[in-house]
Short mmCIF file of the C-alpha atoms (twelve columns), coordinates in Angstrom:
data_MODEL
# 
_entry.id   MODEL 
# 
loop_
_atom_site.group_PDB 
_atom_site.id 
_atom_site.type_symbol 
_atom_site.label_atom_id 
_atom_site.label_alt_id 
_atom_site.label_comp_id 
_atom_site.label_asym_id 
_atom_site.label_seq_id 
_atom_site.Cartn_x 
_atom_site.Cartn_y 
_atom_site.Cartn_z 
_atom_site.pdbx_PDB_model_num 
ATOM 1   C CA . UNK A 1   -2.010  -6.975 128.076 1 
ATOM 2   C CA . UNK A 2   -4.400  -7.994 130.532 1 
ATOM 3   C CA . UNK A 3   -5.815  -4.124 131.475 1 
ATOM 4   C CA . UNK A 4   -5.825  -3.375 127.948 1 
ATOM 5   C CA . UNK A 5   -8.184  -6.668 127.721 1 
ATOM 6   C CA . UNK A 6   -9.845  -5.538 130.617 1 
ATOM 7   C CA . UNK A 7   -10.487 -2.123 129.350 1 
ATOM 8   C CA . UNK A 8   -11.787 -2.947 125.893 1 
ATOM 9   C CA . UNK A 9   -14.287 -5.683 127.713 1 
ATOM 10  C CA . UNK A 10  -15.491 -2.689 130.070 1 
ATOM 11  C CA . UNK A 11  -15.600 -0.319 126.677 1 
ATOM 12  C CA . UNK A 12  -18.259 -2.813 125.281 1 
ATOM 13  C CA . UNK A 13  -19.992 -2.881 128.345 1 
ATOM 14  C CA . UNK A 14  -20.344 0.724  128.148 1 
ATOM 15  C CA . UNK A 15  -21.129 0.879  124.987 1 
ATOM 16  C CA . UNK A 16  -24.269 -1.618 124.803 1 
ATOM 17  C CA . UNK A 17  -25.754 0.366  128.497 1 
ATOM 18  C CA . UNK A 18  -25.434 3.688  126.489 1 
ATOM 19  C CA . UNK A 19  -26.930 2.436  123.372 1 
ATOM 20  C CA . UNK A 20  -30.183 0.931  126.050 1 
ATOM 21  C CA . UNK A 21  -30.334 4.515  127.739 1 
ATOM 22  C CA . UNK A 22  -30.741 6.254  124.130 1 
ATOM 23  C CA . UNK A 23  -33.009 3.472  123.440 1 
ATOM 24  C CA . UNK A 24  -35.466 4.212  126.042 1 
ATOM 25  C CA . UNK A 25  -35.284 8.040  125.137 1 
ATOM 26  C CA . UNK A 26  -36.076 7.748  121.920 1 
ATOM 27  C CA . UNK A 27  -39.541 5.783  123.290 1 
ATOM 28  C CA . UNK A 28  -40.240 8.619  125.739 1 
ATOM 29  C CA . UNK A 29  -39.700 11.341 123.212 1 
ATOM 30  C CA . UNK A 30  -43.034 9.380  121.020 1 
ATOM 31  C CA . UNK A 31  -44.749 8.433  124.118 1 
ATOM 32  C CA . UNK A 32  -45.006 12.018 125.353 1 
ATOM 33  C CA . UNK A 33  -45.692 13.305 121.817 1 
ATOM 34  C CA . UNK A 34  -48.966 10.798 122.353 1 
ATOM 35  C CA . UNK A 35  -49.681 12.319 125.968 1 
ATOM 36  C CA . UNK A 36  -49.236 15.768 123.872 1 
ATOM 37  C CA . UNK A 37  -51.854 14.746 121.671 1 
ATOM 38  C CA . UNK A 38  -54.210 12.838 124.685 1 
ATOM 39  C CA . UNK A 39  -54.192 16.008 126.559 1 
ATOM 40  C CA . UNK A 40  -55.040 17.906 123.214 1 
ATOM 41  C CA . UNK A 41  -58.082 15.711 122.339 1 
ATOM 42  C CA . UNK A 42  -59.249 15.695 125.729 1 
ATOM 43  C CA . UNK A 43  -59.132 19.137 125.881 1 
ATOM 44  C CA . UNK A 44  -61.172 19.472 123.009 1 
ATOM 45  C CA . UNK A 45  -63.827 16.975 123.326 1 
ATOM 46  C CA . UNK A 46  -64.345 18.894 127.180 1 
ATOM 47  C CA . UNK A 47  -65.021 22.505 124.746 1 
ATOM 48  C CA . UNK A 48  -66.904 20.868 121.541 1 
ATOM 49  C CA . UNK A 49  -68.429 17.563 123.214 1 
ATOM 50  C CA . UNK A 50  -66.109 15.289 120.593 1 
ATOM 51  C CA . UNK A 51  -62.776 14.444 120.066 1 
ATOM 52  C CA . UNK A 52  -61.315 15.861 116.773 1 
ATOM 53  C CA . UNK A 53  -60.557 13.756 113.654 1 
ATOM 54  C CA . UNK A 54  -57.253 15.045 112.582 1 
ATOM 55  C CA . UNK A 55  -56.109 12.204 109.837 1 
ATOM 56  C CA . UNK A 56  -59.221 10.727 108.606 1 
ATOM 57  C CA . UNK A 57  -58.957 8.098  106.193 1 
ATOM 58  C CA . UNK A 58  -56.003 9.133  104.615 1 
ATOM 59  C CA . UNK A 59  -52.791 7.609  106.467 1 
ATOM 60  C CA . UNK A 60  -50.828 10.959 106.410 1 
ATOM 61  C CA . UNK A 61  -48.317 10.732 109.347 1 
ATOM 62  C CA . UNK A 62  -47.885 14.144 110.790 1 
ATOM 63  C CA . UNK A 63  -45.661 16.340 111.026 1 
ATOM 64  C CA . UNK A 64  -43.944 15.117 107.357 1 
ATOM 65  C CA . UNK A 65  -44.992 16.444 104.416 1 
ATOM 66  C CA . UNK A 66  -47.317 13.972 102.391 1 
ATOM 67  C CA . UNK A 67  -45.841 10.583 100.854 1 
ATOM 68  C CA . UNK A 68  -43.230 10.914 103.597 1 
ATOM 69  C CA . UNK A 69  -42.406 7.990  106.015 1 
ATOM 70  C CA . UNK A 70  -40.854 8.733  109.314 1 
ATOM 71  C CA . UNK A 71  -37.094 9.080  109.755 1 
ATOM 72  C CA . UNK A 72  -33.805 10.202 110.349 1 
ATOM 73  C CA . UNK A 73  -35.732 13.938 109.766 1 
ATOM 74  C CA . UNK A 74  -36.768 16.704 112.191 1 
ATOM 75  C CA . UNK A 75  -39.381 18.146 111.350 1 
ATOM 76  C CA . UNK A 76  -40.927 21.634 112.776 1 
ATOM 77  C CA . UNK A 77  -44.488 20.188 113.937 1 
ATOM 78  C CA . UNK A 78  -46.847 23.550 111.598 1 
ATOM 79  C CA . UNK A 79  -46.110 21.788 108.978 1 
ATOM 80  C CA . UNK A 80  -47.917 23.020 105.907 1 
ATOM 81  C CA . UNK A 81  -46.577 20.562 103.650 1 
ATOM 82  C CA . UNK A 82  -48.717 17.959 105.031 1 
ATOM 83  C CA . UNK A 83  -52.356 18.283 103.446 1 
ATOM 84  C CA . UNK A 84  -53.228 17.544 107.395 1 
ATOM 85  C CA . UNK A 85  -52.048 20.736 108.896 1 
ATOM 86  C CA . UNK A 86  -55.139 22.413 109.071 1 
ATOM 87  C CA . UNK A 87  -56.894 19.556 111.151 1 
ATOM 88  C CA . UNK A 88  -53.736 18.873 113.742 1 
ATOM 89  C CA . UNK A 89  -53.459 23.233 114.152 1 
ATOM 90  C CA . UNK A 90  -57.901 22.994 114.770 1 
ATOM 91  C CA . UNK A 91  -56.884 20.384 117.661 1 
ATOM 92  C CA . UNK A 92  -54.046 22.408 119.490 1 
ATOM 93  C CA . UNK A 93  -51.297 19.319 120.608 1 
ATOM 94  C CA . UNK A 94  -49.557 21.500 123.440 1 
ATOM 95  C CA . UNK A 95  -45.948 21.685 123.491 1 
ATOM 96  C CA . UNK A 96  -45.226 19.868 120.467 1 
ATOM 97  C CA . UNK A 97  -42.836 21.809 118.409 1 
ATOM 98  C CA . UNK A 98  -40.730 19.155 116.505 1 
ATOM 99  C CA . UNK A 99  -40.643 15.319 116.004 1 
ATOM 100 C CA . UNK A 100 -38.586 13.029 114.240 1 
ATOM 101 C CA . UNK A 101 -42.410 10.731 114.824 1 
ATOM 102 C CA . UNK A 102 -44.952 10.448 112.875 1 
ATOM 103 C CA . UNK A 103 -48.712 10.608 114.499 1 
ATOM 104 C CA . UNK A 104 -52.355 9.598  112.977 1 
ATOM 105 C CA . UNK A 105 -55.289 10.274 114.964 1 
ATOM 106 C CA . UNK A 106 -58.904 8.880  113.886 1 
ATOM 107 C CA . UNK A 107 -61.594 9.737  116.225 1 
ATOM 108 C CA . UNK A 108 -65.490 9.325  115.396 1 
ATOM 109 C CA . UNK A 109 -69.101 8.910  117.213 1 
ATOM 110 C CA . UNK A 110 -70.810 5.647  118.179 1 
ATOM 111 C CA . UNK A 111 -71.703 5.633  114.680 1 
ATOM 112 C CA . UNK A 112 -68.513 5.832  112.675 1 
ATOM 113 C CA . UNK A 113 -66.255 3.237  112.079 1 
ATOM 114 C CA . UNK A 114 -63.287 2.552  113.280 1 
ATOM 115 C CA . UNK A 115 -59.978 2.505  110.886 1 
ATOM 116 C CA . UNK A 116 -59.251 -0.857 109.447 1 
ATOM 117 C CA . UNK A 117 -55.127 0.403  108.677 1 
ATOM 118 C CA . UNK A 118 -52.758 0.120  112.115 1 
ATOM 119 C CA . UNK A 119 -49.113 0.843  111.640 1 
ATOM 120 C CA . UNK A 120 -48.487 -1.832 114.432 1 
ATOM 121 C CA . UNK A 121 -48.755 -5.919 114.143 1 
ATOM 122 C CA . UNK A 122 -50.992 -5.682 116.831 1 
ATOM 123 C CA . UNK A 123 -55.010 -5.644 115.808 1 
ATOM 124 C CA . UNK A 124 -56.583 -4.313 119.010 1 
ATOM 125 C CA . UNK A 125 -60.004 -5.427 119.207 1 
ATOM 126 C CA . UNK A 126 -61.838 -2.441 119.649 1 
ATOM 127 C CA . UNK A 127 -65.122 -2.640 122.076 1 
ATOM 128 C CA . UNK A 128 -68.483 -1.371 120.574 1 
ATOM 129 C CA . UNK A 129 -68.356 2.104  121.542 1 
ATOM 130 C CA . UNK A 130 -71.375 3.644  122.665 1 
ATOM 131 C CA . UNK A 131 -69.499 7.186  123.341 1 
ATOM 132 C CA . UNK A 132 -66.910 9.411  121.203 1 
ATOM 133 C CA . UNK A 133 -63.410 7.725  120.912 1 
ATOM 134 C CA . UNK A 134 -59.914 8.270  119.407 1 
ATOM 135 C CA . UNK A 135 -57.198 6.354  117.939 1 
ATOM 136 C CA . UNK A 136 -53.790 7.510  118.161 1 
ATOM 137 C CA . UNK A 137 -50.771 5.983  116.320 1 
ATOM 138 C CA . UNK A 138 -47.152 6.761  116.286 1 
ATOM 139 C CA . UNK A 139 -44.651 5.523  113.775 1 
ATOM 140 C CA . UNK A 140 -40.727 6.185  113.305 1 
ATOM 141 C CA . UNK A 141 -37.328 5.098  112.263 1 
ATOM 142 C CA . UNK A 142 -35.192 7.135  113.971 1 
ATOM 143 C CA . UNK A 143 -31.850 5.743  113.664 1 
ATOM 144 C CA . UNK A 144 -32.746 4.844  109.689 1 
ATOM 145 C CA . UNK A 145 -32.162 1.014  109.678 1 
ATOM 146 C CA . UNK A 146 -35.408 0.266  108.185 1 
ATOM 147 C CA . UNK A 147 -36.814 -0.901 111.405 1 
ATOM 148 C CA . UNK A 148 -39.984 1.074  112.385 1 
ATOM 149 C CA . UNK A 149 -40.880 1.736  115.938 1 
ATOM 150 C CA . UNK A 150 -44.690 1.891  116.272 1 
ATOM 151 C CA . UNK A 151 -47.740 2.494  118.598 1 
ATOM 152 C CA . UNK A 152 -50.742 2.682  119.447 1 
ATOM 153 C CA . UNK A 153 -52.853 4.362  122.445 1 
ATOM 154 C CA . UNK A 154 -56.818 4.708  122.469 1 
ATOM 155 C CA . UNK A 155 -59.830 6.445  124.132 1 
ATOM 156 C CA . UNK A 156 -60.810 2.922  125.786 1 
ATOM 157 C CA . UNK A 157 -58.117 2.825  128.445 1 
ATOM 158 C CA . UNK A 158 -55.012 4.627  129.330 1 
ATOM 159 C CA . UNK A 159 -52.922 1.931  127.630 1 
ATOM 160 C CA . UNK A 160 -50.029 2.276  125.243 1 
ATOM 161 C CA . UNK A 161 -48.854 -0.559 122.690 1 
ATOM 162 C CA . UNK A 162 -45.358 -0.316 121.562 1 
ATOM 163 C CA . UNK A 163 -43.174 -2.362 119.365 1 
ATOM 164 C CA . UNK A 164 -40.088 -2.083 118.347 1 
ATOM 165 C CA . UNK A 165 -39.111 0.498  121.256 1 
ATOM 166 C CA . UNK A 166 -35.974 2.901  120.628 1 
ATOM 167 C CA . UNK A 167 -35.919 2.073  116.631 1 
# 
């Protein structure tokens, strides 16, 4: 009685370090899809002298088609269902060629505004920007409980905001 105690007490130990391990995976898998898209933007703004505004006002997470929310999903990342395609092909993310994520990316000039709709709790308080910048955000449920894991990463700094990590 006592190893079968001692066995189902070493089970659940097992069981919750797994369930951290995945945890931390699934935040790697978004936080390379934003050094993906980093790399891509810098990449671009060295060619064309700005960084390219793939979601502009419209809150389309990419790669699901439109009026879908990040989930459970894969999705192939040329994805022509989303009315964004066309802008996130034009910037070139290297490697990228699924995600169960969902990325926006705003980017402007000194002059334009920055977007006033964040995925995350977190406001950043954005500096006044006297060069190009970009705004990346990442947003998923991947084990579909409802619970969103989001983030945010910027032009400003090499910084990334999470919440809600392995959700």
């Amino acid at each position: 009685m006592v190893v079968v105690a001692i066995t189902g007490i070493l089970a659940t130990i097992g069981v919750a370090l797994i369930r951290g391990h995945l945890n931390v995976a699934k935040a790697n898998r978004a936080l390379a899809g934003i050094q993906a898209i980093r790399t891509a933007e810098e990449a671009f703004r060295a060619q064309n002298g700005q960084y390219w505004d793939c979601s502009g006002a419209n809150a389309r997470w990419y790669p699901m088609p439109d009026s879908t929310l990040p989930g459970k999903t894969l999705y192939q990342w040329r994805q022509s269902g989303n009315s964004d395609y066309a802008n996130w092909m034009a910037l070139g993310v290297p490697g990228m060629t699924s995600s169960q994520y969902g990325f926006l990316v705003n980017a402007g000039n000194p002059s334009t505004a920055y977007p006033t709709t964040f995925a995350t709790a977190f406001k950043p308080a954005f500096p006044v920007s006297s060069d190009h910048w970009y705004i990346i955000q990442v947003n998923g449920d991947i084990d579909g409980n409802g619970k969103f894991m989001t983030g945010l990463a910027t032009s400003f700094n090499g910084e990334v905001y999470l919440e809600h990590e392995g959700e």
